[in-house]
C-alpha positions as CSV (number, residue, x, y, z in Angstrom):
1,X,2.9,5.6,-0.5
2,X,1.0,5.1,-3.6
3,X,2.6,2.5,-5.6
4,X,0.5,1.5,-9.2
5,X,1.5,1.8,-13.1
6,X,-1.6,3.9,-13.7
7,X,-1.0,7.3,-13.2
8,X,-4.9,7.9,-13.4
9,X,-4.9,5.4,-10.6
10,X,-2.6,6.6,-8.3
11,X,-4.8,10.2,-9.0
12,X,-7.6,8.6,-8.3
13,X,-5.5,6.9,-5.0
14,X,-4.2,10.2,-4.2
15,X,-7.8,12.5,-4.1
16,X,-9.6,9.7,-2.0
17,X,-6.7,9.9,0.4
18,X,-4.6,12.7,0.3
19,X,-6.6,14.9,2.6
20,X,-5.6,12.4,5.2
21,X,-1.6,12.7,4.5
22,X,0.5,15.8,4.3
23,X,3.0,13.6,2.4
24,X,2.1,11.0,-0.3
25,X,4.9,9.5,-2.1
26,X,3.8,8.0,-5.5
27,X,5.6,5.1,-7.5
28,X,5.1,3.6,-10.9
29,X,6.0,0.4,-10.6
30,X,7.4,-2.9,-7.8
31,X,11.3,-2.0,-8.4
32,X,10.8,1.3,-7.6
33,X,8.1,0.3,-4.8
34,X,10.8,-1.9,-3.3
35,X,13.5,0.6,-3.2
36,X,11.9,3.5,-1.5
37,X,11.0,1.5,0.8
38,X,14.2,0.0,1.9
39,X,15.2,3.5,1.5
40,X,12.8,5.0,3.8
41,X,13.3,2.0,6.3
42,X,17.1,2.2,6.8
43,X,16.9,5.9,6.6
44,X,14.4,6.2,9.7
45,X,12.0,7.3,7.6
46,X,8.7,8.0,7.6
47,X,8.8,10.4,10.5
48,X,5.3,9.5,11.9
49,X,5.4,5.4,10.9
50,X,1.9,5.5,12.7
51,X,1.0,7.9,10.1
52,X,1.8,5.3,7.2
53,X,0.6,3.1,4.7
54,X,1.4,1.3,1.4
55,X,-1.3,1.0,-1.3
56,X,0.2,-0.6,-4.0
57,X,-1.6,-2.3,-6.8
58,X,-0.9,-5.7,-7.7
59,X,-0.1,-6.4,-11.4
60,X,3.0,-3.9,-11.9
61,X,6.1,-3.9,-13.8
62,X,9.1,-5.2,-12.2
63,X,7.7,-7.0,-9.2
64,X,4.4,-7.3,-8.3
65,X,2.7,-5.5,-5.4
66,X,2.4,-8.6,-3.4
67,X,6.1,-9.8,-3.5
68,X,6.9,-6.4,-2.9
69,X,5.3,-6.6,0.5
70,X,6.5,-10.1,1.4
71,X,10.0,-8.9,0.9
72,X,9.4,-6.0,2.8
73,X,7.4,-7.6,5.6
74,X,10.7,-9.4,7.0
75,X,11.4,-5.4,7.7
76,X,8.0,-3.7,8.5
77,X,5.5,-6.7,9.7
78,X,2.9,-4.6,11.2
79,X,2.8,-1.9,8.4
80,X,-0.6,-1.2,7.3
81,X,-0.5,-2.4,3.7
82,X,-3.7,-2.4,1.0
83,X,-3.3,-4.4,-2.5
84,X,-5.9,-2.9,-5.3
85,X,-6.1,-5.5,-7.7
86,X,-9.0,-6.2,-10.6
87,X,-7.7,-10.0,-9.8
88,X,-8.9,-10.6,-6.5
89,X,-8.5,-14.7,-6.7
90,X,-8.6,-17.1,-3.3
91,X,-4.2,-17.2,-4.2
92,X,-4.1,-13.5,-3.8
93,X,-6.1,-13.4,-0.8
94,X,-3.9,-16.0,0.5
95,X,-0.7,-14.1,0.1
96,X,-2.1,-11.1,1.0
97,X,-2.7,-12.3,4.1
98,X,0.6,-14.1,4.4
99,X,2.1,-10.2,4.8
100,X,-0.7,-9.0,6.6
101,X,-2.5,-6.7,3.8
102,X,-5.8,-6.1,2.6
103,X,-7.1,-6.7,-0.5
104,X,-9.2,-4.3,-2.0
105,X,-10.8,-5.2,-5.3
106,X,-10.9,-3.1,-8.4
107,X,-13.1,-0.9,-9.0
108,X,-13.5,-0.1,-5.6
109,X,-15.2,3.6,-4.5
110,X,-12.9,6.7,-3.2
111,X,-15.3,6.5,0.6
112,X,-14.3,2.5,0.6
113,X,-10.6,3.2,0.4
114,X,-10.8,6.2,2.3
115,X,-12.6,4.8,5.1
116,X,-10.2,1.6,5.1
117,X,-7.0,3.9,5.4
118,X,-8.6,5.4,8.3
119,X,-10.0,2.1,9.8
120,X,-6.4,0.7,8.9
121,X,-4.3,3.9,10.2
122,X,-7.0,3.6,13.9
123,X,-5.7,0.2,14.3
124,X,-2.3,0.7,14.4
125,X,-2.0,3.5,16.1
126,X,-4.4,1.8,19.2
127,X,-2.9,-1.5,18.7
């Protein structure tokens, strides 16, 4: 799930990634972040939860990207999760790591994020 205001973002989210997913869901902003993924958790979705991850930025209408995840962490606390932020401050680092996610700051290259998916994705699935 790709979860940022910026639909160039979530393009440019989407071509680092996507040829790693056969199924990318994109968002536009923390309220709709939130709901699909209560959605998809108490409809036994995703399919292959070893096969998913959250990239959500972190400045969004409605909620932010981080209190999205520390809602949604009370559900899902080993979901790999990656915050993409251009405000990558000791307090965000803090949280992040409060719901287990990375923080990845802006600009960040398309073989950085796509390597951390992977790295992320690995890790779960041997862990």
């Amino acid at each position: 799930m790709i979860a940022d205001d910026s639909p160039e973002m979530r393009w440019l989210v989407r071509t680092a990634i996507g040829n790693d997913f056969t199924d990318v869901i994109e968002v536009g902003d923390g309220r709709e972040l939130l709901w699909t993924l209560l959605r998809a958790e108490f409809a036994g979705s995703p399919e292959h939860p070893a096969d998913s991850i959250v990239v959500t930025d972190l400045h969004m209408p409605g909620y932010d990207g981080l209190a999205v995840l520390d809602a949604w962490h009370d559900l899902a606390p080993n979901a790999p999760t990656i915050v993409i932020t251009a405000f990558p401050s000791a307090a965000v680092h803090a949280a992040a790591e409060r719901v287990g996610a990375f923080v990845l700051p802006k600009p960040f290259s398309t073989a950085t994020l796509s390597w951390l998916v992977r790295e992320m994705l690995a890790g779960r699935r041997n862990g």
